[in-house]
PQR file of N, CA, C, O and H, with PARSE charges and radii, in Angstrom:
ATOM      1  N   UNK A   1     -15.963 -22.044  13.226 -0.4000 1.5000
ATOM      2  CA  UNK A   1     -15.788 -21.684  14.630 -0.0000 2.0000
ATOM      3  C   UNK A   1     -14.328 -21.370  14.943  0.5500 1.7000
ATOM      4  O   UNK A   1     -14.143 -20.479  15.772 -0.5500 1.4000
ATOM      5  N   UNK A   2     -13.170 -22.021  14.357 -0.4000 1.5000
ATOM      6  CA  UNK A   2     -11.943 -21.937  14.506 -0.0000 2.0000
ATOM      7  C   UNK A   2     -11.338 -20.442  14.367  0.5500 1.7000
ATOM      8  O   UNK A   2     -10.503 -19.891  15.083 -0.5500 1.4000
ATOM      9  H   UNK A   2     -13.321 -22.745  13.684  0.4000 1.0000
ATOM     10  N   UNK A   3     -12.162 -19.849  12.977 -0.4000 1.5000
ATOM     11  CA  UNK A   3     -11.914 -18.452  12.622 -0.0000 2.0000
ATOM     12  C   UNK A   3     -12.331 -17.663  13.848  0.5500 1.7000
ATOM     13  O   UNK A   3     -11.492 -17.069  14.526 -0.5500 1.4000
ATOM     14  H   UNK A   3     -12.841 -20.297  12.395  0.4000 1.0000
ATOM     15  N   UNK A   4     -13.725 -17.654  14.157 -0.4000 1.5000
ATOM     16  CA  UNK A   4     -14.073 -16.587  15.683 -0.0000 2.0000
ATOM     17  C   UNK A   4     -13.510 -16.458  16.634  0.5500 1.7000
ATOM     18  O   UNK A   4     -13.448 -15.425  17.302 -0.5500 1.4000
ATOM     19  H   UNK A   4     -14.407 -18.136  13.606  0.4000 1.0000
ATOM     20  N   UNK A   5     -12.728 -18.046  16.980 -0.4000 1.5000
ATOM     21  CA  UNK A   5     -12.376 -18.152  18.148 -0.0000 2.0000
ATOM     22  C   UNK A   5     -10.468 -17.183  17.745  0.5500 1.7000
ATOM     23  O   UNK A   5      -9.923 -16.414  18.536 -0.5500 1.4000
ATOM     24  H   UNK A   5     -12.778 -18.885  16.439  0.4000 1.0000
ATOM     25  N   UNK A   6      -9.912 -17.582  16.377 -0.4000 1.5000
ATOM     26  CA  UNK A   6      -8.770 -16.712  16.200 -0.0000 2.0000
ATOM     27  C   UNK A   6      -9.419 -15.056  16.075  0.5500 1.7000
ATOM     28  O   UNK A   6      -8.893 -14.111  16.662 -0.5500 1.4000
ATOM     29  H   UNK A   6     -10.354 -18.207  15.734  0.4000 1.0000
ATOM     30  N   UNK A   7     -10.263 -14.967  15.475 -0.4000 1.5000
ATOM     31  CA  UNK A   7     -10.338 -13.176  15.551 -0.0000 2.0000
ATOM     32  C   UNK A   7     -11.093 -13.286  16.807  0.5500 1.7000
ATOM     33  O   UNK A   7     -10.152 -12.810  17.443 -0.5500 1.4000
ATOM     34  H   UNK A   7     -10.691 -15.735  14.998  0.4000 1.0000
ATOM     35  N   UNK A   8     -12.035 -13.515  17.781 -0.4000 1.5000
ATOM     36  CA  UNK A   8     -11.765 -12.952  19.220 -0.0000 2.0000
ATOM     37  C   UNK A   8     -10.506 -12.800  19.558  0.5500 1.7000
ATOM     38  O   UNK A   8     -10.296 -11.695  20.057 -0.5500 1.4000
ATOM     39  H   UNK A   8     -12.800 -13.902  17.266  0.4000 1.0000
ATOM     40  N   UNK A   9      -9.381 -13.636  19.463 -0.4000 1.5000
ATOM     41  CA  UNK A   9      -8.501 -13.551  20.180 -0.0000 2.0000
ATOM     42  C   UNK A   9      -7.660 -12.769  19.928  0.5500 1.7000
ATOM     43  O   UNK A   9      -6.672 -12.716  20.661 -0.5500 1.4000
ATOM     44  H   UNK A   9      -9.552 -14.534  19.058  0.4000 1.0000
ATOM     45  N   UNK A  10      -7.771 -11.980  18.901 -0.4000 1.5000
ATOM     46  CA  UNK A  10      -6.821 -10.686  18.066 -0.0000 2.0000
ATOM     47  C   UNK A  10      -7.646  -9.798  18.484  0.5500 1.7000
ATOM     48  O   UNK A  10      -7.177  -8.665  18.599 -0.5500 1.4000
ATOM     49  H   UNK A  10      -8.573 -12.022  18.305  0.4000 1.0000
ATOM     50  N   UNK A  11      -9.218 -10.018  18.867 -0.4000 1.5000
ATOM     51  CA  UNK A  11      -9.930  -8.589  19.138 -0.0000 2.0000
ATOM     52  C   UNK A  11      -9.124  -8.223  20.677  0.5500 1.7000
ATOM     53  O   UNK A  11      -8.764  -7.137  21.130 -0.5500 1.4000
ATOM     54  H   UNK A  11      -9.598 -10.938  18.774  0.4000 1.0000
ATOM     55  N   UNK A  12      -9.024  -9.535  21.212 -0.4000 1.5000
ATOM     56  CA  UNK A  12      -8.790  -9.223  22.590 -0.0000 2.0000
ATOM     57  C   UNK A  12      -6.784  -8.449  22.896  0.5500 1.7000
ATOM     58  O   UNK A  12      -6.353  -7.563  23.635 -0.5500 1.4000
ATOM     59  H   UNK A  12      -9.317 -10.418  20.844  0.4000 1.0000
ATOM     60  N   UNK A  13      -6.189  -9.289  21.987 -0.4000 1.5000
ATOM     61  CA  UNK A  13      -5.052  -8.554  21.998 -0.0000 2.0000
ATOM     62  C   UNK A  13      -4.929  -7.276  21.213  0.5500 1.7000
ATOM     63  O   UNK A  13      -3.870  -6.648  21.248 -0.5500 1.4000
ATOM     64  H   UNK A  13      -6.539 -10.008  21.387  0.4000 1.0000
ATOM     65  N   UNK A  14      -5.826  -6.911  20.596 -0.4000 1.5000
ATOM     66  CA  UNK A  14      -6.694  -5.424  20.586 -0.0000 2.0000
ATOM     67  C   UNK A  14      -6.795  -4.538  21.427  0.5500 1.7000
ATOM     68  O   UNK A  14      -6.030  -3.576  21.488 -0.5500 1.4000
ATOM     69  H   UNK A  14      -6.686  -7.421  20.568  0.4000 1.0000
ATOM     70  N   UNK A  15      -7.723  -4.738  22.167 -0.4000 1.5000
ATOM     71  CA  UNK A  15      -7.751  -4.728  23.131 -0.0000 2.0000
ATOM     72  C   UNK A  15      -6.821  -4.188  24.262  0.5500 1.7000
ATOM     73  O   UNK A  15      -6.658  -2.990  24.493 -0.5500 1.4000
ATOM     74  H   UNK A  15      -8.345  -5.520  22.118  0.4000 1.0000
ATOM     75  N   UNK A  16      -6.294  -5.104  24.865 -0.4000 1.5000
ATOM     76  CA  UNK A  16      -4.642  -4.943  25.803 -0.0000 2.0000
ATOM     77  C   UNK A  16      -3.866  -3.728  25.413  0.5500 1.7000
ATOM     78  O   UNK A  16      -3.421  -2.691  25.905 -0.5500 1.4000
ATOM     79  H   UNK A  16      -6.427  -6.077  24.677  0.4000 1.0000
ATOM     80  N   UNK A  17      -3.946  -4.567  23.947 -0.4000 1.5000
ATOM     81  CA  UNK A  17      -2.707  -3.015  23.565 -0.0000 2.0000
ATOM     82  C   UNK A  17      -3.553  -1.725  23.425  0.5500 1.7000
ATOM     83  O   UNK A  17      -2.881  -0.770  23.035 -0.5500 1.4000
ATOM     84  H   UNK A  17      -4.307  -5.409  23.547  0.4000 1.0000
ATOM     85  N   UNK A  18      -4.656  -1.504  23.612 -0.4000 1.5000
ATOM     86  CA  UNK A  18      -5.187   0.074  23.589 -0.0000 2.0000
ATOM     87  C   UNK A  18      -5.211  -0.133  25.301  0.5500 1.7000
ATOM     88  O   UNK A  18      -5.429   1.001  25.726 -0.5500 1.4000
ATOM     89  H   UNK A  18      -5.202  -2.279  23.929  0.4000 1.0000
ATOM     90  N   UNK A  19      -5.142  -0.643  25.942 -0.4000 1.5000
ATOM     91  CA  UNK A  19      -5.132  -0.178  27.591 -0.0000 2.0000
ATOM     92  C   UNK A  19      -6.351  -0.751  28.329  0.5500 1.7000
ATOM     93  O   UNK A  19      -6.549  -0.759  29.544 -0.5500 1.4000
ATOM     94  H   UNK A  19      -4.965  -1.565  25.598  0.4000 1.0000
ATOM     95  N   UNK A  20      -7.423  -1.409  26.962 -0.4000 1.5000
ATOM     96  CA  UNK A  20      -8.738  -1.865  27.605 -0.0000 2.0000
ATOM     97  C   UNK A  20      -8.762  -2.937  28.267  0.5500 1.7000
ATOM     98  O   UNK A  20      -9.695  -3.645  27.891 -0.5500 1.4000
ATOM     99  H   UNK A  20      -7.262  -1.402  25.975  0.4000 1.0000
ATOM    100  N   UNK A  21      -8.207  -3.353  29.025 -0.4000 1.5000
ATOM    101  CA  UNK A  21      -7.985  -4.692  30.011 -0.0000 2.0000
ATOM    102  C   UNK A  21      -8.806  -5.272  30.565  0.5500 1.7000
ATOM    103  O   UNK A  21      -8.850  -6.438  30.958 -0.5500 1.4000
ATOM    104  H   UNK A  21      -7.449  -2.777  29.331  0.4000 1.0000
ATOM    105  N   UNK A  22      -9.450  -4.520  30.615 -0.4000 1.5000
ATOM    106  CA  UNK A  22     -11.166  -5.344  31.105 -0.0000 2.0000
ATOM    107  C   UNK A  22     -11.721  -6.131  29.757  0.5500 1.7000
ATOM    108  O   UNK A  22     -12.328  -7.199  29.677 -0.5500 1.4000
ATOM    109  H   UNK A  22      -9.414  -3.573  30.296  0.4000 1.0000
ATOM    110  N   UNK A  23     -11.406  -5.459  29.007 -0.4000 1.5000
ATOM    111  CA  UNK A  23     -12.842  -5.589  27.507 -0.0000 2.0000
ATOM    112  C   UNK A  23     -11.840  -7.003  27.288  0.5500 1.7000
ATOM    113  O   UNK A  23     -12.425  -8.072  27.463 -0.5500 1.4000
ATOM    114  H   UNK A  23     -10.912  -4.592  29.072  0.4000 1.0000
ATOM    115  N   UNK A  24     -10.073  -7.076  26.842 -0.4000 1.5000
ATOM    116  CA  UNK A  24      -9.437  -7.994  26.531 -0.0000 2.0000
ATOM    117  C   UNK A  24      -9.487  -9.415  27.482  0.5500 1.7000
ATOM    118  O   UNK A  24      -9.297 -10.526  26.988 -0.5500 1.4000
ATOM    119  H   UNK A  24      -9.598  -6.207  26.699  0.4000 1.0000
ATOM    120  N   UNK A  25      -9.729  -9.226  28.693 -0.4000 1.5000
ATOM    121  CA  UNK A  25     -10.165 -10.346  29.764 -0.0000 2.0000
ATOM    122  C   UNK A  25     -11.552 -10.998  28.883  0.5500 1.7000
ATOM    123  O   UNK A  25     -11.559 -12.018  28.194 -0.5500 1.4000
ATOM    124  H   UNK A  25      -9.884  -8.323  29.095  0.4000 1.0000
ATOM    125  N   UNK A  26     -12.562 -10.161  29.123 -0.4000 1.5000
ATOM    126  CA  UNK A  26     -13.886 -10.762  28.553 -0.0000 2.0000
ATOM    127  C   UNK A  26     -13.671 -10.995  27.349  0.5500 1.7000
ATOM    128  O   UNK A  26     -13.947 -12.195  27.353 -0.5500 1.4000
ATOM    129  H   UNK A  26     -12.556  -9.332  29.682  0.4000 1.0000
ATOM    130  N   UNK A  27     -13.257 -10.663  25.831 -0.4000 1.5000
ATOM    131  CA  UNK A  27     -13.019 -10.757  24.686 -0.0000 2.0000
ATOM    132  C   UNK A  27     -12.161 -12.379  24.868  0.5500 1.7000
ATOM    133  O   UNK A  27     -12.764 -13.311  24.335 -0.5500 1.4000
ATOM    134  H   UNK A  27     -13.033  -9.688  25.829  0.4000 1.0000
ATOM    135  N   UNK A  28     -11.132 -12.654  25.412 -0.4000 1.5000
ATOM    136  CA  UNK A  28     -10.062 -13.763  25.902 -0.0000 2.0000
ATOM    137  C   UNK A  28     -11.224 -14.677  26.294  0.5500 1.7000
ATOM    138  O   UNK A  28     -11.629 -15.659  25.673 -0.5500 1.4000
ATOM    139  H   UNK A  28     -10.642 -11.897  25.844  0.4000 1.0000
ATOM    140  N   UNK A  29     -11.603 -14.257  27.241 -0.4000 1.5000
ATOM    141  CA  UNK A  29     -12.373 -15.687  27.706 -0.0000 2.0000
ATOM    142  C   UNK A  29     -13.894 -16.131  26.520  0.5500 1.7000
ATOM    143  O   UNK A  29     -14.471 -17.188  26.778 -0.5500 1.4000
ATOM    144  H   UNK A  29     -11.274 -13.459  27.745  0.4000 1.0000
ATOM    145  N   UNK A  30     -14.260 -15.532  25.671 -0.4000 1.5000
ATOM    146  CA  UNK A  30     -15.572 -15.659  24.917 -0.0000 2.0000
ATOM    147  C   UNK A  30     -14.652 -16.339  23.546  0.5500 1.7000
ATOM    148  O   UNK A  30     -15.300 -16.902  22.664 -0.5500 1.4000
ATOM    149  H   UNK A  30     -13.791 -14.674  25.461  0.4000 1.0000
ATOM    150  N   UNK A  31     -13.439 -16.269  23.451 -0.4000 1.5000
ATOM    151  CA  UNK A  31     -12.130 -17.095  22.603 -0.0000 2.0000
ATOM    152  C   UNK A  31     -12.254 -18.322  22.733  0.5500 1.7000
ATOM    153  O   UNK A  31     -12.766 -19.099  21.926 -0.5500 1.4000
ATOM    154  H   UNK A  31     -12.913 -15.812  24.168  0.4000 1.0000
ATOM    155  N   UNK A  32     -11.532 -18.690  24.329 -0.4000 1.5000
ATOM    156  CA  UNK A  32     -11.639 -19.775  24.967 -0.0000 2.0000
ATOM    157  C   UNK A  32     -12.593 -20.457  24.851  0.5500 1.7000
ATOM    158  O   UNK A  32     -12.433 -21.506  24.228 -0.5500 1.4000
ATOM    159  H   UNK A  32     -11.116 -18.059  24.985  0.4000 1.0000
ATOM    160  N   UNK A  33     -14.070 -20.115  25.446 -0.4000 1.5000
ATOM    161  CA  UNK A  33     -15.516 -20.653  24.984 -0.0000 2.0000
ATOM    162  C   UNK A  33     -15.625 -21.101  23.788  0.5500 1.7000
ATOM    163  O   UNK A  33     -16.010 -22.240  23.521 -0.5500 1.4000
ATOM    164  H   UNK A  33     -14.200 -19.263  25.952  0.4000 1.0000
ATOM    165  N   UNK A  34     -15.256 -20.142  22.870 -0.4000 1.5000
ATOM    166  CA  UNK A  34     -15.615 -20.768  21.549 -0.0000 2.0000
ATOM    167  C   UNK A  34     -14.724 -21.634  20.799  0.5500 1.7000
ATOM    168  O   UNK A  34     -15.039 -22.393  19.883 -0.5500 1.4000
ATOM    169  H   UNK A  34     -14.944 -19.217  23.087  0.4000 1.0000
ATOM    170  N   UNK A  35     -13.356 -21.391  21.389 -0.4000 1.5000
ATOM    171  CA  UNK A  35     -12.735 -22.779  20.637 -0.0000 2.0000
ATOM    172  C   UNK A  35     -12.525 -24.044  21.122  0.5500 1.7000
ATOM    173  O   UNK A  35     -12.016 -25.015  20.562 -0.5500 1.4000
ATOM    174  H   UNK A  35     -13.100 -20.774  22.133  0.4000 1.0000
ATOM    175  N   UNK A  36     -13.080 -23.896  22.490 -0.4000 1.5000
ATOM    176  CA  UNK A  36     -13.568 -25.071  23.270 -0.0000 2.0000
ATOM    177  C   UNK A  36     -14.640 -25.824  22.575  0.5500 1.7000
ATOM    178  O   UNK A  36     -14.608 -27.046  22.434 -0.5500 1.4000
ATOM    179  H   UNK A  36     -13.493 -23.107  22.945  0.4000 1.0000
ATOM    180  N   UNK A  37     -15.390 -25.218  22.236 -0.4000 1.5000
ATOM    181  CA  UNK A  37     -17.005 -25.770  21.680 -0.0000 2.0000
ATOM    182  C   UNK A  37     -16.687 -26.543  20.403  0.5500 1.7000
ATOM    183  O   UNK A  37     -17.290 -27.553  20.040 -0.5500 1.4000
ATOM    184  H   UNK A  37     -15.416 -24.225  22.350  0.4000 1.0000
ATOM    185  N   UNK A  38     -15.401 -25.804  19.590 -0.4000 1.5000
ATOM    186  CA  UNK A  38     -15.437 -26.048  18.538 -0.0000 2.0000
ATOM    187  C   UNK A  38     -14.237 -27.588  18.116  0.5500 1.7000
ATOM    188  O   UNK A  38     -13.981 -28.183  17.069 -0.5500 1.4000
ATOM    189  H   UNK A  38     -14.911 -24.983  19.885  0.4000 1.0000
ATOM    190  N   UNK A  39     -13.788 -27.729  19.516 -0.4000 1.5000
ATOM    191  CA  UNK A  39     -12.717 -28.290  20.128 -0.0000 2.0000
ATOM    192  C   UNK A  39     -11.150 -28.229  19.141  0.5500 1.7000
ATOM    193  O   UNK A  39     -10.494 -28.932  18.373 -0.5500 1.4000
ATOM    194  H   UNK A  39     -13.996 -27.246  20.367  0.4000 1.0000
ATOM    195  N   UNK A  40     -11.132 -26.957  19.748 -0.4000 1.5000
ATOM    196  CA  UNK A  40      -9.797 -26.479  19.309 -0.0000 2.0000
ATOM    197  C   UNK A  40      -9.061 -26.296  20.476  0.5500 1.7000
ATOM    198  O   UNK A  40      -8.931 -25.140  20.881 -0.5500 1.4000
ATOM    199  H   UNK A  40     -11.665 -26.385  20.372  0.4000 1.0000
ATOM    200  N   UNK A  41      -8.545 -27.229  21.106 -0.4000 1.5000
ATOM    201  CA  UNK A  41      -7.961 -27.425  22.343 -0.0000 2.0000
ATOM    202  C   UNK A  41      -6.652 -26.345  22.643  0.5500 1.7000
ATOM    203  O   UNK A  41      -6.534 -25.707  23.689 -0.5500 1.4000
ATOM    204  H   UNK A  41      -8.651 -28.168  20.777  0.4000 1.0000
ATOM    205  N   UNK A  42      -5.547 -26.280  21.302 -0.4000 1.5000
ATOM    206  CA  UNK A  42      -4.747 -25.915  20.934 -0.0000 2.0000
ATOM    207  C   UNK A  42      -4.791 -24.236  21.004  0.5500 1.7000
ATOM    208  O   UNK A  42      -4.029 -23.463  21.585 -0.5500 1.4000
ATOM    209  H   UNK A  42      -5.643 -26.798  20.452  0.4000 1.0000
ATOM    210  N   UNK A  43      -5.516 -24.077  20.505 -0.4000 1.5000
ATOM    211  CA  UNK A  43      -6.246 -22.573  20.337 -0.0000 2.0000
ATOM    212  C   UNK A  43      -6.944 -21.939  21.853  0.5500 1.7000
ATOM    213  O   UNK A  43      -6.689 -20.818  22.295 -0.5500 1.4000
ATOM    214  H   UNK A  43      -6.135 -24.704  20.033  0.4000 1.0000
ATOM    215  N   UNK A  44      -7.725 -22.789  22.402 -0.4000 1.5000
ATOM    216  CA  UNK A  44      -8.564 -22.066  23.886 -0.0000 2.0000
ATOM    217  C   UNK A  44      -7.181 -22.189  24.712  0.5500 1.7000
ATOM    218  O   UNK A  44      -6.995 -21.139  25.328 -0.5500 1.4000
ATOM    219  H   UNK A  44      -7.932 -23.699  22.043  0.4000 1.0000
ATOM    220  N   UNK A  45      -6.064 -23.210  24.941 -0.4000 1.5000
ATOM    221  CA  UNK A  45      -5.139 -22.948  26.169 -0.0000 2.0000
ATOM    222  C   UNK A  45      -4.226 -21.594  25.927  0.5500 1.7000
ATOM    223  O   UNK A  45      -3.801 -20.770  26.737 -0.5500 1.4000
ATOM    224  H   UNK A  45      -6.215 -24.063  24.441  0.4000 1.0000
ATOM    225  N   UNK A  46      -4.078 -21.697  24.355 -0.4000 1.5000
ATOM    226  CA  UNK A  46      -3.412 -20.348  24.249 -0.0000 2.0000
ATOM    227  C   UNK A  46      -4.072 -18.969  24.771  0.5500 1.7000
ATOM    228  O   UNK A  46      -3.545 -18.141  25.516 -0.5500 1.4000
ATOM    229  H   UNK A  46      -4.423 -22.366  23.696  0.4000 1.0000
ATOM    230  N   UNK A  47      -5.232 -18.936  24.248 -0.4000 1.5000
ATOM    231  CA  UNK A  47      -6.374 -17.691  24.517 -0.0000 2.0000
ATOM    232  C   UNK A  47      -6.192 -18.211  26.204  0.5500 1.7000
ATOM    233  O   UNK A  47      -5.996 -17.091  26.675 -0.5500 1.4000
ATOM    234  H   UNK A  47      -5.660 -19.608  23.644  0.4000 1.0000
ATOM    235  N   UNK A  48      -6.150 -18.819  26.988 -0.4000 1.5000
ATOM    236  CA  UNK A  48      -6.152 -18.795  28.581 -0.0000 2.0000
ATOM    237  C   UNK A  48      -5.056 -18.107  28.886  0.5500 1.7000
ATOM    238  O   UNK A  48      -5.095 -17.260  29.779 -0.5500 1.4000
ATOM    239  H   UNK A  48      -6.310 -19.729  26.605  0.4000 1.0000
ATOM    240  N   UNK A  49      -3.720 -18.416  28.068 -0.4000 1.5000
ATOM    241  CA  UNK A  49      -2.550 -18.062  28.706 -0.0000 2.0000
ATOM    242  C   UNK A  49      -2.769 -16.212  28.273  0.5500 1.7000
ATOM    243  O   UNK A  49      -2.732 -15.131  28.861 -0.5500 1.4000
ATOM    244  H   UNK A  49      -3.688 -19.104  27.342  0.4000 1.0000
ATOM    245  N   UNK A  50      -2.914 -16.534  27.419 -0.4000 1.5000
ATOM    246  CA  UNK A  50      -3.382 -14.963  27.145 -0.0000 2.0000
ATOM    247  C   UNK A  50      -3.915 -13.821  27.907  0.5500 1.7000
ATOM    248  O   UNK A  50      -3.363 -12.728  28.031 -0.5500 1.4000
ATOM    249  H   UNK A  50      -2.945 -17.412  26.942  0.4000 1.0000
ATOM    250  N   UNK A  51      -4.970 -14.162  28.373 -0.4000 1.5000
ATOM    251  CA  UNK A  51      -6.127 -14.288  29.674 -0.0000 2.0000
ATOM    252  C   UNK A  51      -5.420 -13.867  30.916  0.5500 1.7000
ATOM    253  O   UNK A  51      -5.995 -13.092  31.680 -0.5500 1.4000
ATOM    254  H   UNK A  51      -5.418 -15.050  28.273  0.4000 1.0000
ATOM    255  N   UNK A  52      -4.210 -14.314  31.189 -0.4000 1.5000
ATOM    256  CA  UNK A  52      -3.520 -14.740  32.401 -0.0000 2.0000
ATOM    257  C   UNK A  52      -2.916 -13.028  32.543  0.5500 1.7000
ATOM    258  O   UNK A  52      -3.056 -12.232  33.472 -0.5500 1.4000
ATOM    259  H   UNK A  52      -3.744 -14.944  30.568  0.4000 1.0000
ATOM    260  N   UNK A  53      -2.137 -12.863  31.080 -0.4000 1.5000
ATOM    261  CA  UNK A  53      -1.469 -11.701  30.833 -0.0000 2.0000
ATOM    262  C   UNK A  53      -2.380 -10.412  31.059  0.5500 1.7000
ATOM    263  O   UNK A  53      -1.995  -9.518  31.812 -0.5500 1.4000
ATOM    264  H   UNK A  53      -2.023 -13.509  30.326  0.4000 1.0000
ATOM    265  N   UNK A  54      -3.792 -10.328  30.280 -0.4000 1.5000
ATOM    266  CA  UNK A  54      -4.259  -9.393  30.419 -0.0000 2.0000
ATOM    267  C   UNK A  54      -4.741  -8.944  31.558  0.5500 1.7000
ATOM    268  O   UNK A  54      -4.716  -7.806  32.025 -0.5500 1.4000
ATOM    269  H   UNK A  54      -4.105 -11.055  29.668  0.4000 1.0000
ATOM    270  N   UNK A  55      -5.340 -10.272  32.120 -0.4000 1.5000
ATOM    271  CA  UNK A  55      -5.520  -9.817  33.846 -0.0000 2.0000
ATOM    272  C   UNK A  55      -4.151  -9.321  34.964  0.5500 1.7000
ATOM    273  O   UNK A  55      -4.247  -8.883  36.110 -0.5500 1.4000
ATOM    274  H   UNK A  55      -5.361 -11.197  31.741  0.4000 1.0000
ATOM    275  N   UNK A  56      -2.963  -9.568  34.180 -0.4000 1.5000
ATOM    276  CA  UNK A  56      -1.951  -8.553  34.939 -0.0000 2.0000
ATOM    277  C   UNK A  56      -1.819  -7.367  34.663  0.5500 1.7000
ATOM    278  O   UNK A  56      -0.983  -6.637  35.194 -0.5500 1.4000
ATOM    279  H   UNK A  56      -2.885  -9.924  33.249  0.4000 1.0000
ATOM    280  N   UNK A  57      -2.823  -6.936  33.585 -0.4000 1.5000
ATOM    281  CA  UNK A  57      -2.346  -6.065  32.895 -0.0000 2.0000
ATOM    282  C   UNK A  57      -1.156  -5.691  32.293  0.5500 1.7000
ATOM    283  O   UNK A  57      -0.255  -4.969  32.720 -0.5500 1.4000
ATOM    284  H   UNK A  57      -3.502  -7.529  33.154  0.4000 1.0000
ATOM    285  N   UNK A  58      -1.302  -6.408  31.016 -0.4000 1.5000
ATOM    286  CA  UNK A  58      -0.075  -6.974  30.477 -0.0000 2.0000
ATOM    287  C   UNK A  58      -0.741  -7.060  29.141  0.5500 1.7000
ATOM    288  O   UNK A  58      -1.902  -7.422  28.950 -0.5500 1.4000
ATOM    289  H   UNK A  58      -2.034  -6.995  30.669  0.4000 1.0000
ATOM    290  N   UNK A  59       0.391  -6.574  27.968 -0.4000 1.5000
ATOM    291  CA  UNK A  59      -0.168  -6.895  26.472 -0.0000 2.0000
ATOM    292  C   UNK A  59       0.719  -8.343  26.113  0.5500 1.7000
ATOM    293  O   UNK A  59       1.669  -8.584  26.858 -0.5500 1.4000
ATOM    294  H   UNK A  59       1.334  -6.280  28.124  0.4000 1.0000
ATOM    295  N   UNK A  60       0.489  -9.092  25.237 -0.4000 1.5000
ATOM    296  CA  UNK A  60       1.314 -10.278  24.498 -0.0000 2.0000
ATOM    297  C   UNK A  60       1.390  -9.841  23.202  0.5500 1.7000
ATOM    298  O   UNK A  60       0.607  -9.048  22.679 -0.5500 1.4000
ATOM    299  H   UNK A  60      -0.282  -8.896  24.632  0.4000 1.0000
ATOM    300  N   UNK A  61       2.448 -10.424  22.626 -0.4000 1.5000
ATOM    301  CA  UNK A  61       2.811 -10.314  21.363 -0.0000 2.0000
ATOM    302  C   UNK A  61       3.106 -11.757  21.305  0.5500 1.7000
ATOM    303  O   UNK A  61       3.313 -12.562  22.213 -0.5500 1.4000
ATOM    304  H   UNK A  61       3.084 -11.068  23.051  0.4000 1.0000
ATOM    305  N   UNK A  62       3.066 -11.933  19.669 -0.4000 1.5000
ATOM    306  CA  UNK A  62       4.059 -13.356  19.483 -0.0000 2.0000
ATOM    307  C   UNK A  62       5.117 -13.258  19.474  0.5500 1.7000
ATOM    308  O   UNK A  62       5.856 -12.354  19.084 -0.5500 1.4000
ATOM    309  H   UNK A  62       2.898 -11.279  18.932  0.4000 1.0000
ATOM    310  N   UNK A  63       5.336 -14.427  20.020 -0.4000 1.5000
ATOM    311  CA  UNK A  63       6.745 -14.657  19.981 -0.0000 2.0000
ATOM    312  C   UNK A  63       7.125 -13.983  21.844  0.5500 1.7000
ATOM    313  O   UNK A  63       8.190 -14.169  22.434 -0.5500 1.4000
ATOM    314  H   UNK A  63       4.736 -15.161  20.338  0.4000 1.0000
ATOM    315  N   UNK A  64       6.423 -13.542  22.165 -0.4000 1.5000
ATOM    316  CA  UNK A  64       6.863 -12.817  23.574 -0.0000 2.0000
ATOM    317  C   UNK A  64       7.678 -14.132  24.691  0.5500 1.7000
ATOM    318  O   UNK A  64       8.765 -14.205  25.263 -0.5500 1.4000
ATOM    319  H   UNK A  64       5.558 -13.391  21.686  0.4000 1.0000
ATOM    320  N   UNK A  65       6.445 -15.035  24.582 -0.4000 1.5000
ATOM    321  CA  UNK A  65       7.156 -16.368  25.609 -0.0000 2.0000
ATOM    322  C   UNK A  65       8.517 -16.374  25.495  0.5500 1.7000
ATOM    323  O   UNK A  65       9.345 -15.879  26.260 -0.5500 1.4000
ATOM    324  H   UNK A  65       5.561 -14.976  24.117  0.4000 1.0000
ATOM    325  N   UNK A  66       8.732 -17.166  24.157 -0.4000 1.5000
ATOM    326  CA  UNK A  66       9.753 -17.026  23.715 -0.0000 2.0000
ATOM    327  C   UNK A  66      11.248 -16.598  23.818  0.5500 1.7000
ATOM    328  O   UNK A  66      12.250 -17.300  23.951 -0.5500 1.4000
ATOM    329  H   UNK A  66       8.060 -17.569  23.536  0.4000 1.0000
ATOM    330  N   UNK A  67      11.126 -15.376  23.730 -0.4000 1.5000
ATOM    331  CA  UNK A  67      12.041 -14.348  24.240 -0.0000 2.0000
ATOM    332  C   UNK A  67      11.955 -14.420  25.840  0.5500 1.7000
ATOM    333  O   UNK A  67      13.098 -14.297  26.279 -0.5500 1.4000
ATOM    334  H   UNK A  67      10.311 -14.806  23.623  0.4000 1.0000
ATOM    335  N   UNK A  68      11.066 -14.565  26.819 -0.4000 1.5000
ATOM    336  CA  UNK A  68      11.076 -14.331  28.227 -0.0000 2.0000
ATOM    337  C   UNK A  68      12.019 -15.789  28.732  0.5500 1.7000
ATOM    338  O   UNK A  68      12.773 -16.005  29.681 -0.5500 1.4000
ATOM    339  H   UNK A  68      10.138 -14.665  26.463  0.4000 1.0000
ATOM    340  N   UNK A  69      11.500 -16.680  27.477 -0.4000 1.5000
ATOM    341  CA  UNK A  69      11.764 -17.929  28.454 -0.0000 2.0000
ATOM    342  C   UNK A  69      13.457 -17.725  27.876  0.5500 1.7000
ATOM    343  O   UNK A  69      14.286 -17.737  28.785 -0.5500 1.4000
ATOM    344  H   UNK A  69      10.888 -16.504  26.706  0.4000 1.0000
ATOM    345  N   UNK A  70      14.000 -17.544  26.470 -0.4000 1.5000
ATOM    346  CA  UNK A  70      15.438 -17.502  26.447 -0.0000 2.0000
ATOM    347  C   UNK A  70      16.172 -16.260  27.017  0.5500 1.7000
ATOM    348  O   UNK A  70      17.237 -15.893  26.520 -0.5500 1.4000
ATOM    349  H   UNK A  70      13.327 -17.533  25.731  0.4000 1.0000
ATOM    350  N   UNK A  71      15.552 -15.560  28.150 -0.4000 1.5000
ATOM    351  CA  UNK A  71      16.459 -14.802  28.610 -0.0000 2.0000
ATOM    352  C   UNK A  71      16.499 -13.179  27.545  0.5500 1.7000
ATOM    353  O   UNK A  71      16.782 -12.148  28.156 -0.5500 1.4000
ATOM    354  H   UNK A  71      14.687 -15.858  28.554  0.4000 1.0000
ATOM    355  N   UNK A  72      16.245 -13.093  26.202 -0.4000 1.5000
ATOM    356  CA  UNK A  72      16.141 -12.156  25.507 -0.0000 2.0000
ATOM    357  C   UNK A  72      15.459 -10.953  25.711  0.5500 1.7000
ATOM    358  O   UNK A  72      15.474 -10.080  24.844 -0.5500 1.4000
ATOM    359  H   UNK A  72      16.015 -13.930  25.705  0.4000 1.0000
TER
END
């Protein structure tokens, strides 16, 4: 379950970055679901924060926080 819930969550930042922001919202949240179930706690808050971005219409990368939060 750990694996689905990481490749949803690459489908969904897939997603974002082609412009599909709708599909990456629903793809994000069916992440969340499933690594909830699988209780990968660690994994679904990330896929939320994720979630957060695409509904601004917004892509993430790693490492993006990161850089926002040091000012970079």
């Amino acid at each position: 379950k750990e694996k689905s819930a990481l490749l949803l969550g690459t489908l969904a930042a897939a997603y974002a970055e082609a412009g599909r922001f709708d599909e990456a919202v629903q793809t994000g949240g069916k992440a969340v679901a499933v690594a909830e179930a699988a209780g990968e706690t660690t994994i679904a808050a990330n896929n939320r924060e994720y979630v957060k971005w695409y509904q601004a219409r917004k892509t993430w990368r790693e490492g993006q926080a990161q850089r926002a939060s040091s000012g970079n």
